[in-house]
C-alpha positions in Angstrom: -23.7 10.9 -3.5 -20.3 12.5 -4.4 -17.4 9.9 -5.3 -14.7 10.7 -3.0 -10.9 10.6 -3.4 -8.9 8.3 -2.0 -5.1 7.9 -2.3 -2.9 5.2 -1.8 0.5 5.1 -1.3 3.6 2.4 -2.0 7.2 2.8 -0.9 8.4 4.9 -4.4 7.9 8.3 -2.7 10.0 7.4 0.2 12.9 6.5 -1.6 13.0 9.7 -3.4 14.4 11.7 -0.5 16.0 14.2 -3.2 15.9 14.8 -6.5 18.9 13.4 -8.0 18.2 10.0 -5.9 18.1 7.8 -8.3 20.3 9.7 -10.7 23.7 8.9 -9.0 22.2 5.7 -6.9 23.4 6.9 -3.6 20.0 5.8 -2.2 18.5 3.6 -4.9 17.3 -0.1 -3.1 16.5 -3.0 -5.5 14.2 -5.7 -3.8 17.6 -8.0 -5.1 20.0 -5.9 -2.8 16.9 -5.8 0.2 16.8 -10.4 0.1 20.5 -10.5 -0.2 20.9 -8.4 3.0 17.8 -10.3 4.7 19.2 -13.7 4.0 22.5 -12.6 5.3 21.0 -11.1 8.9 19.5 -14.7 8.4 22.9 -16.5 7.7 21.1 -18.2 4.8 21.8 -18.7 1.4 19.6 -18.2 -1.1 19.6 -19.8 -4.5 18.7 -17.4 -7.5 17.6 -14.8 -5.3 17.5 -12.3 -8.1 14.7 -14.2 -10.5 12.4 -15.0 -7.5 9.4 -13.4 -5.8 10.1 -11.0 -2.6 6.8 -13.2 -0.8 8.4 -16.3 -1.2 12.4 -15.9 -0.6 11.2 -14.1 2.7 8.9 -17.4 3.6 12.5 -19.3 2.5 14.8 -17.2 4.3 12.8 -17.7 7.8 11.8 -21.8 7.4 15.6 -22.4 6.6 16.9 -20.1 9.0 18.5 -21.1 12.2 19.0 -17.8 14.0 17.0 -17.1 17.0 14.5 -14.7 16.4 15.3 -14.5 12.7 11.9 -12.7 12.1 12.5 -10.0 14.4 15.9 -9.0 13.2 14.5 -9.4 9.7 11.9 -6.7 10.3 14.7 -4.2 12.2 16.4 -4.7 8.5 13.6 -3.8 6.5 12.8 -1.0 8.6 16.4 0.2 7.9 16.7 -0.3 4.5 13.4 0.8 2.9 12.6 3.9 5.4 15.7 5.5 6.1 15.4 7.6 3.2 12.3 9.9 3.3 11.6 13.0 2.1 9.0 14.9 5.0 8.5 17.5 2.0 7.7 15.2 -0.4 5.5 13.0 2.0 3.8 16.3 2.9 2.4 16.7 -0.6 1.4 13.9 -1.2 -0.4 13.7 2.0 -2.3 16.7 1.8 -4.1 15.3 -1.0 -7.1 13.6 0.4 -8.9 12.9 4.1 -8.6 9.0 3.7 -4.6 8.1 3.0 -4.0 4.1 2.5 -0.2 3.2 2.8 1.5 -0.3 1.9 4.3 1.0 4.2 4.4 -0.2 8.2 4.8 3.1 9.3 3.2 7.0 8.1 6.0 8.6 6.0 6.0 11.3 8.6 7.0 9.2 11.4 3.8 7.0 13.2 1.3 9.0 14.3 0.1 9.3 18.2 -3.5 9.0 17.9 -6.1 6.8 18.8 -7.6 4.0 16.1 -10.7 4.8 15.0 -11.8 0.8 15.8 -10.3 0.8 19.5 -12.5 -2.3 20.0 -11.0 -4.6 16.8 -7.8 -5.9 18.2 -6.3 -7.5 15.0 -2.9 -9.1 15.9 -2.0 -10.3 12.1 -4.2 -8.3 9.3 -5.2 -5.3 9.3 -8.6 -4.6 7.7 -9.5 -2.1 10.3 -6.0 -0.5 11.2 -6.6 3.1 10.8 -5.9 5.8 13.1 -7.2 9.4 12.6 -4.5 12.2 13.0 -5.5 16.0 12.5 -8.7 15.4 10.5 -7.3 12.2 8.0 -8.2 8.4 8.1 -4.4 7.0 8.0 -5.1 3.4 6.1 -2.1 0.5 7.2 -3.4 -2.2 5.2 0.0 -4.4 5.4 0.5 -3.8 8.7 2.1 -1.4 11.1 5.5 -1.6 13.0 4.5 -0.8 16.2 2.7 -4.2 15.5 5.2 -6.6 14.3 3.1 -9.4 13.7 1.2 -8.2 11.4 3.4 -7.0 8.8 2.8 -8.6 5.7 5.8 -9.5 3.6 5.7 -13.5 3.1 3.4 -15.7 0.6 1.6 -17.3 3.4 0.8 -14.1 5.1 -0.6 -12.8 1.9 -2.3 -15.5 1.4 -4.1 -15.6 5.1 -5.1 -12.1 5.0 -6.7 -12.9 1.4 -8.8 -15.0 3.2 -9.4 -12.8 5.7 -10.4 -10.6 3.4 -12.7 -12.8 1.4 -14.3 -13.8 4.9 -14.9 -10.3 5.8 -16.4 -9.4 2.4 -19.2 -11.8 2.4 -19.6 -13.6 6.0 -18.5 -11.4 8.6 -15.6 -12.2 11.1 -15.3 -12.1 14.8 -12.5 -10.9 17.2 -12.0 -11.4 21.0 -14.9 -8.4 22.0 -17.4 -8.6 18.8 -18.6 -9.6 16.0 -18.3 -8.2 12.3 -20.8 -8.2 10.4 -19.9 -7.9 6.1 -18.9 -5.5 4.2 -21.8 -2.7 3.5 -21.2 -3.5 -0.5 -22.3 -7.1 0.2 -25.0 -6.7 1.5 -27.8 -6.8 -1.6 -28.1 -3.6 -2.0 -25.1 -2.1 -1.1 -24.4 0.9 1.7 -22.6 3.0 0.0 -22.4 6.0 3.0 -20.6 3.4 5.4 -19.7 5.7 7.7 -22.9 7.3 8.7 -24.4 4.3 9.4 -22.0 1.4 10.5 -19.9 1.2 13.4 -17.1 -0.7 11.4 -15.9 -0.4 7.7 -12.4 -1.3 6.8 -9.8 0.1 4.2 -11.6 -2.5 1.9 -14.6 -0.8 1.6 -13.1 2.1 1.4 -10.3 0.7 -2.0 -14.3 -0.5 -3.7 -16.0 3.0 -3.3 -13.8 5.6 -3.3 -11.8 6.5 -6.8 -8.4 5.6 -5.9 -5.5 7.6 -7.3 -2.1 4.8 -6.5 1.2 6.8 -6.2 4.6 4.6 -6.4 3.3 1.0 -5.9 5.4 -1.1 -8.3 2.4 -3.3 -8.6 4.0 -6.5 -9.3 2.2 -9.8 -9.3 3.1 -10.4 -6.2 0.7 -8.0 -4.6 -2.4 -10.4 -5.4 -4.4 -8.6 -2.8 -4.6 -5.2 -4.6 -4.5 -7.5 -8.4 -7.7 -9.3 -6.8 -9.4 -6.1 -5.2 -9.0 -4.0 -9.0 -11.3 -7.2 -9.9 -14.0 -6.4 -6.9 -13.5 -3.3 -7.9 -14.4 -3.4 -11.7 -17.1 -5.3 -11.2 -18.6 -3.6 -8.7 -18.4 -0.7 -11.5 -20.3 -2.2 -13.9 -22.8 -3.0 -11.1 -23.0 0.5 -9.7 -21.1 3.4 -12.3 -22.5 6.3 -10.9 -21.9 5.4 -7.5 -18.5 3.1 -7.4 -15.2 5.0 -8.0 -12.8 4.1 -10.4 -9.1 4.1 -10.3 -5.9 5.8 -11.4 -2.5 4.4 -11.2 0.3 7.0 -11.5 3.2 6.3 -13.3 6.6 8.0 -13.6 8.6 7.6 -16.5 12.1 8.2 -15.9 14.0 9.0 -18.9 16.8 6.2 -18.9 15.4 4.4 -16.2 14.1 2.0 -18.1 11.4 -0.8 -16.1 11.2 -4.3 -17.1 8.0 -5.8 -18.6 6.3 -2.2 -18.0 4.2 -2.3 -20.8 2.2 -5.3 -20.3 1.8 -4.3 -16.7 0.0 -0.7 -17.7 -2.0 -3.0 -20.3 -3.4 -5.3 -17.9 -4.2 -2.8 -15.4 -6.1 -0.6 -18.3 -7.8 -3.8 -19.1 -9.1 -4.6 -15.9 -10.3 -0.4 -15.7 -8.0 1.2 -14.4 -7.0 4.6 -15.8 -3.3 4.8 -16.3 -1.4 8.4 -15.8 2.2 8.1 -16.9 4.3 11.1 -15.6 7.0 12.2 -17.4 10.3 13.6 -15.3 14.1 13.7 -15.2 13.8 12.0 -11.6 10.7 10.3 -9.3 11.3 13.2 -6.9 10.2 15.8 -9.6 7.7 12.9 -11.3 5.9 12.3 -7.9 5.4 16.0 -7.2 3.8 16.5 -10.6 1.1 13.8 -9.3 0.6 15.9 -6.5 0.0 19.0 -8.6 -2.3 17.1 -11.2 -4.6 15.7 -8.1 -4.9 18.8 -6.1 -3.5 21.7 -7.9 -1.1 23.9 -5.6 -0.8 21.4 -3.7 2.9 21.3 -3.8 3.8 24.7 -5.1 4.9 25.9 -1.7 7.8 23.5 -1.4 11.1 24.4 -1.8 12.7 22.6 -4.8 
């Protein structure tokens, strides 16, 4: 069996629409400036906003909230500030790199694609194990959620922390919806199924993340994101169980020069300590930076664009 590529995507890519994006901050978004704007749309005030977690102020900023519908406007801001600076070309290239895309955004770079799920049958109103739709020959992965379905868009600590159970449920039990039943994940099963999609009728992005070699492209990777922190775990162990037939993983790193990130060190240590292979990028901007990820996965891949 062939280990296949898999790529998953954060929220860095979109906010290099251009080049010189970050260089003159005309579109640069600090999670600070996204809570200050939430908790105001809220009419909330938020103690220390800038030395806590994004999961928890947005919990805060909707139990203390008075404002009808507080959640709803809350989401048309995020939607505003995070996605209305996208580069199609850039998206382009990086999506042309593999069959099976994952995204941590709530909606495909390129704009949400009109296609049907590959799991019509799984109806899943908050999580989204098995939220993937198929658009000219890809699996498109939305594993926090998509914003065509609001309620599962996963931004606070307690709906991290219900989907993690979810999650753990799905791994080693099985869940059921309104229709059928789930049985476990194929890798949990003993001896694991490894060719999940020739023989089961349901496999989530899960499955997928513990398989495939992952290459992750502009995921900040803080703390915060315990899901992926706890799955790099599965994943590793899973490894050691099965190395010639469990992928491994690469996270992509652009290093911008006078851009300096906070604590980045001991984040790249912990992640090549827990097996991970780490790829820092060198560039003069993350426009240029994520491109060059693009042309070390799949050469040519973004030669055609124009610069």
């Amino acid at each position: 069996m062939t280990i296949q590529n898999t790529v998953l995507i954060g929220n860095g890519p979109n906010r290099a629409i251009t080049k010189d994006c970050f260089e003159d901050g005309r579109y640069e978004i600090t999670w600070k400036s996204l809570l200050e704007k939430l908790a105001a749309v809220a009419l909330v005030n938020i103690r220390d906003i800038e030395t806590k977690p994004l999961t928890l102020v947005f919990d805060e900023i909707l139990l203390r909230s008075k404002v009808p519908n507080v959640k709803s406007l809350i989401l048309n801001q995020v939607e505003r500030e995070l996605f209305y600076a996208r580069s199609s070309e850039l998206s382009d290239a990086l999506n042309s790199l593999s069959h099976s895309i994952m995204t941590t955004n709530y909606y495909w770079p390129s704009g949400s694609p009109v296609s049907i799920g590959r799991f019509p049958d799984i109806n899943e109103k908050n999580f989204s194990l098995f939220r993937c739709n198929t658009y000219k020959g890809q699996d498109l992965w939305f594993i926090n959620g998509w914003v065509l379905e609001p309620t599962s868009i996963a931004l606070g600590y307690r709906q991290y922390a219900r989907y993690q159970a979810q999650i753990k449920t799905y791994l080693h039990s099985g869940i059921s919806y309104s229709k059928i039943k789930v049985k476990n994940s194929p890798l949990y099963r003993g001896i694991p199924i490894l060719e999940f999609e020739k023989s089961e009728p349901y496999y989530s992005w899960v499955d997928v993340f513990l398989r495939d070699h992952i290459h992750m492209i502009g995921l900040g990777m803080e703390y915060t994101e315990s899901i992926l922190w706890w799955l790099i775990i599965e994943k590793f162990a899973l490894q050691q169980r099965y190395p010639k037939y469990i992928g491994g993983i690469t996270y992509h790193h652009v290093e911008v020069k006078n851009k300096p990130e906070p604590n980045i060190k001991n984040k790249l240590n912990m992640l090549e300590d827990l097996g991970v292979q780490v790829n820092t990028v060198a560039a003069a901007n993350y426009f240029d930076g994520y491109l060059k990820i693009a042309d070390q996965i799949k050469p040519n891949a973004s030669k055609k664009l124009k610069r």
